[in-house]
Each structure stands twice: as structure tokens, then as C-alpha cells.
C-alpha positions as CSV (number, residue, x, y, z in Angstrom):
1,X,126.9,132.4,110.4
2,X,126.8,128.9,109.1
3,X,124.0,128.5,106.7
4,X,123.0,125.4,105.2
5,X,122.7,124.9,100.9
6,X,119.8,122.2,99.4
7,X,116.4,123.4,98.5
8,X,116.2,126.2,100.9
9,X,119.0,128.2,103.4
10,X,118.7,127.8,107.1
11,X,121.1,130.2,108.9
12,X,122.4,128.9,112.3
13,X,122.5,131.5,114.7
14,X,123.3,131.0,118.5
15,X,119.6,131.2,119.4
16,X,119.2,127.8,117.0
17,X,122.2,126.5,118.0
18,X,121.1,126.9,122.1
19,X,117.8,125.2,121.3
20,X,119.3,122.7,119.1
21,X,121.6,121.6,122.2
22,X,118.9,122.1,124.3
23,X,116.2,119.1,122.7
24,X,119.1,116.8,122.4
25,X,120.2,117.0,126.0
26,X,116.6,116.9,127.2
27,X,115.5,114.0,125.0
28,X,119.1,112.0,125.6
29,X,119.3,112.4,129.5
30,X,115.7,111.0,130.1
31,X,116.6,108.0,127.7
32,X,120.1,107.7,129.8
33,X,119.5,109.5,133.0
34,X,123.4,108.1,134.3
35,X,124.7,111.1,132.4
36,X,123.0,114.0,134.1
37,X,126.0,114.0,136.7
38,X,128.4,114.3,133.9
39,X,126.5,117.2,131.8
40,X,125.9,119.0,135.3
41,X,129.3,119.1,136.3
42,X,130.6,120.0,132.5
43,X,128.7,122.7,131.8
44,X,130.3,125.2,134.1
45,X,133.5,124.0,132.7
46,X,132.3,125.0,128.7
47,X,130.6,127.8,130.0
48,X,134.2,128.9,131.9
49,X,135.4,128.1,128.2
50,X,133.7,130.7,126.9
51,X,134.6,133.4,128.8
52,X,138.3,132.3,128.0
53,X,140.9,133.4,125.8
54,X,141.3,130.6,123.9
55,X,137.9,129.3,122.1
56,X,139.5,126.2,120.1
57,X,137.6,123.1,120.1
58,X,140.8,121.2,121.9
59,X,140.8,123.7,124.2
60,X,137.4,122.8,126.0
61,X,138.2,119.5,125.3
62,X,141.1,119.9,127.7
63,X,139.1,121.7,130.1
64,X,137.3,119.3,130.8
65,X,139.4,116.5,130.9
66,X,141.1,118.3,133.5
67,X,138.1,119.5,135.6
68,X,135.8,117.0,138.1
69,X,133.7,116.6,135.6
70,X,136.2,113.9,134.0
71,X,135.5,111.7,137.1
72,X,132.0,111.5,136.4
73,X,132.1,110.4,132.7
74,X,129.3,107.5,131.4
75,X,130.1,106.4,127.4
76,X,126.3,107.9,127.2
77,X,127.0,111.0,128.6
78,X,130.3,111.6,126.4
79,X,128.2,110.5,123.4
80,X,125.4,113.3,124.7
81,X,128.2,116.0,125.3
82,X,130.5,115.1,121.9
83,X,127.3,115.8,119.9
84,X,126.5,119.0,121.7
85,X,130.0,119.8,121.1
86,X,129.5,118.8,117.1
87,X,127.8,121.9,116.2
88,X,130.6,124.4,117.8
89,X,133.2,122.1,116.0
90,X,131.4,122.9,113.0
91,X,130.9,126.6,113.3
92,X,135.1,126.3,114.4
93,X,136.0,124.6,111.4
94,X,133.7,127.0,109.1
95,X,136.4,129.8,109.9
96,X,139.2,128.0,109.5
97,X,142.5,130.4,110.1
98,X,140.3,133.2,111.0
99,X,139.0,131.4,113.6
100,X,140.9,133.6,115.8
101,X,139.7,136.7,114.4
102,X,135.9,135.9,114.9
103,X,136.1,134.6,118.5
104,X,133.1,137.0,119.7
105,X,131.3,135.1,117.4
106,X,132.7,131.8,118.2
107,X,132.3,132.9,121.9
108,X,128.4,133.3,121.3
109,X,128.0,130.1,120.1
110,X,130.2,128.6,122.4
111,X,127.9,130.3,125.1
112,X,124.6,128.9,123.8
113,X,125.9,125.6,123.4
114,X,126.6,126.5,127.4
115,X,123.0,127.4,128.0
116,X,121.8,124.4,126.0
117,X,123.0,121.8,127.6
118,X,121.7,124.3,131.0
119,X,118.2,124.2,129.5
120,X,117.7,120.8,128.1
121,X,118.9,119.4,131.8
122,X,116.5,121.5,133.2
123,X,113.5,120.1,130.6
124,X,114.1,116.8,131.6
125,X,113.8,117.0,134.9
126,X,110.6,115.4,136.2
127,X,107.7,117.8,137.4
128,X,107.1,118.1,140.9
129,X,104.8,116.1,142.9
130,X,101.1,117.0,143.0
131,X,100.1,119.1,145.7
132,X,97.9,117.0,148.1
133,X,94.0,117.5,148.0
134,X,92.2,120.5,149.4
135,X,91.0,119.5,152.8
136,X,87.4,119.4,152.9
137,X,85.5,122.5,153.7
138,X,83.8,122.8,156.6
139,X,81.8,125.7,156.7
140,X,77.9,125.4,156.0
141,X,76.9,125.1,152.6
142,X,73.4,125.7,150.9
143,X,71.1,122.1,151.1
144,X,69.5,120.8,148.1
């Protein structure tokens, strides 16, 4: 776990790591809704990523340069997907040469960055339409 030193420790599990993903894909895609197509068609690619063998950061990288999802790429959407990809960079580069050795925990937060970018699409969204009105009743009601 990556934990943060100052005044007080904050320990960055893949729970935070999910939600974290998950506000700044929401609040990015409704501020540049051109890069929903992107993020939609790259997160089965990083979630593919982390059910593979090899976890490194270049890997996915790679992945998705080389899936659909590279034909879809806006400059926002790359800037919304690098910085969800910043915190598993991170957590990569913590480990260093035992990276390797700690891929079921690199695969967990590889995963939530997965379900991030899943849930914050799905927050943005717009709700659905009001339901129309109740008709009007027409049965006999009590006079004043």
C-alpha cells in the first residue's frame, strides 16, 4: 500500500484508488463529453490488462494502442485516461524490481482503476427523462 507522509498518513488502497478514478472520469467527461467514446472502448482493454500476465505500465499502454480504442482517441480523452493511469504508474513504480513479485496486488489496483473509469462514465451520464404526468383521474371524488 502506498501511503502518503506530511501531517497525517493516508493509505491508498484499491477501494480509494477506484473512487479516486471514478470522480475524475465523471467530472472530466461532462466537462469534455468527446471522450466518453474513447474511455468506453478502453476500459475493456485495462480491464483485459488486468487479468493478464504481464501488469507493467507499458504493457497496457500497448494494449491499447493496439486495440479499437486507439481509433477513437480525443487529446481530452488521453489527458482523462493518462491521469487515471497516473495512480497505477505510481503504485508500479512504488515496487520497483519487485514489481513482479506483488502483481496480485498490482492486479487489484489495476482492476479498480478498471471499475473507475466504469463507474465515473456511468455518474456522468445524464438522468433519464421525467416520466410524463399522471393522467387525470376520472372516478368521482368527494365535492366541497
Amino acid at each position: 500500500m502506498l501511503a502518503f507522509t506530511g501531517c497525517s498518513t493516508m493509505v491508498l488502497t484499491p477501494g480509494s484508488v477506484k473512487q479516486g478514478v471514478a470522480t475524475g472520469v465523471s467530472y472530466s467527461v461532462v466537462k469534455y463529453p468527446d471522450a466518453v467514446p474513447y474511455l468506453k472502448a478502453a476500459e475493456p482493454v485495462i480491464c483485459s490488462a488486468a487479468h493478464g500476465t504481464n501488469l507493467a505500465p507499458a504493457q497496457v499502454v500497448a494494449a491499447l494502442q493496439n486495440s479499437n480504442a486507439d481509433q477513437l482517441k480525443t487529446p481530452e480523452g488521453v489527458m482523462i485516461l493518462n491521469t487515471a493511469l497516473a495512480l497505477y504508474v505510481g503504485l508500479w513504480e512504488k515496487y520497483g524490481t519487485k514489481a513482479v513479485t506483488k502483481s496480485d496486488k498490482l492486479r487489484s489496483y489495476l482492476e479498480a482503476t478498471c471499475g473507475g473509469i466504469h463507474d465515473g462514465l456511468i455518474a456522468a451520464q445524464p438522468p433519464p427523462a421525467p416520466s410524463p404526468p399522471a393522467p387525470a383521474a376520472n372516478f368521482p371524488l368527494v365535492s366541497p
